[in-house]
N, C-alpha and C positions, 0 to 999 in steps of 0.2 A: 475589531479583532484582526490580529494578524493574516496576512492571506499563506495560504497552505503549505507553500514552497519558500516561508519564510522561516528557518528555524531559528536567525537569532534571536527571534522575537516573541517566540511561543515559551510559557513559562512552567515550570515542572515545581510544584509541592516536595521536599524530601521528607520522609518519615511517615510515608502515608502508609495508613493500613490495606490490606486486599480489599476488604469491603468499600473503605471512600475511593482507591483505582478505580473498582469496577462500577461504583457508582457516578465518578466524575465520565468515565469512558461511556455510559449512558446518555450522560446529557450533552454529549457531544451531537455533532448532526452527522450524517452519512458520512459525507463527505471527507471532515476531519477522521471520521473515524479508518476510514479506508487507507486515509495518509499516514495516521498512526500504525495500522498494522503492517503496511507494507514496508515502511520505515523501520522497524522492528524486527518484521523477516529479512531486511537488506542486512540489518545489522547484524542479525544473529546467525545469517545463512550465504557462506560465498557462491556455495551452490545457487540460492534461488534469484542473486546478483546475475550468474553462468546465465541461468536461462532466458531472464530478461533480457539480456545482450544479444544470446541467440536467438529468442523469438523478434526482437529489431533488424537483427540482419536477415534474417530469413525473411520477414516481411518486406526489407528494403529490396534484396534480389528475385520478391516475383512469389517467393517458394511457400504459396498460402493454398489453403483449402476454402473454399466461401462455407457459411451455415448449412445453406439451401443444398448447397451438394454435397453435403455431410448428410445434414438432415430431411434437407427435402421440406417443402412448404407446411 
């Protein structure tokens, strides 16, 4: 199988119905699946591109919150 960050190599059905989508997107593993949707929100959303970038530099310059001191143990 192709690895995740490979998309020349991942292969797309055309003419699929909803039902075999959502049943192919089941038999995927986490993983792929997660690449799939955020791949999808990159595509579909410049905004949710925006934030990714932002949350990169914000992490790169320091500017994080830890869990524990949000939430506490």
């Amino acid at each position: 199988m192709a690895e995740v960050g490979d998309l020349s190599r991942i292969r797309i059905k055309i003419g699929l119905s909803v039902e075999d989508l959502i049943s192919a997107i089941k038999e995927m593993s986490e993983e792929y699946r997660e690449f799939l949707v955020e791949n999808l929100l990159a595509a579909a959303s410049p905004e949710y591109l925006g934030s990714i970038e932002e949350a990169r530099g914000d992490y790169k310059e320091g500017r994080i919150t830890l869990h524990d001191e949000l939430f506490g143990r």
